[in-house]
C-alpha positions, 0 to 999 in steps of 0.5 A: 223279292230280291236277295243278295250275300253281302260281306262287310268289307271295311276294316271298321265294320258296320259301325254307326258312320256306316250303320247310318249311311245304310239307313239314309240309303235305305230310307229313300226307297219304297221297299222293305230292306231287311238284313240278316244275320245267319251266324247268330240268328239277328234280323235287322230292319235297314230303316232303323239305326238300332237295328243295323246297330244290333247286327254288331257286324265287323269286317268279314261278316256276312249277312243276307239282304232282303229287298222287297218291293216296287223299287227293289231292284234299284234298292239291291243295286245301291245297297251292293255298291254301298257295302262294295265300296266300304261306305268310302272308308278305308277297305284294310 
């Protein structure tokens, strides 16, 4: 099992553009790709776009993703430099 920090970078947050790159992403692997969110209590299956919609996370959030499985570290790695990279969006 794998866990990172991540912190939503892009000036327009995890909104559905980005909420369904997550999913895309997410769907390829054979892991289970869970997202948290501490400051109020929201957990989030990364394969579901209700879901990561739910987290309602703007810019400066941080959440906690959980990554487990037999693909796990390739998982973490492309989850990190999607939310890295801003979902290629503008980062201000």
């Amino acid at each position: 099992m794998r866990e990172s920090r991540i912190v939503v970078v892009n000036r327009l947050g995890l909104h559905a553009r980005a909420a369904a790159q997550l999913v895309r992403l997410a769907a390829k692997f054979d892991s289970s790709i869970t997202i948290f969110r501490a400051d109020r209590n929201v957990f989030a299956n990364a394969k579901s776009i209700l879901s990561v919609l739910a987290l309602a996370a703007a810019k400066d959030t941080e959440l906690v993703v959980t990554v487990s499985g037999e693909d796990e570290e390739l998982a973490m790695k492309e989850i990190e430099g999607l939310f890295a990279n801003g979902f290629g969006e503008s980062l201000q």
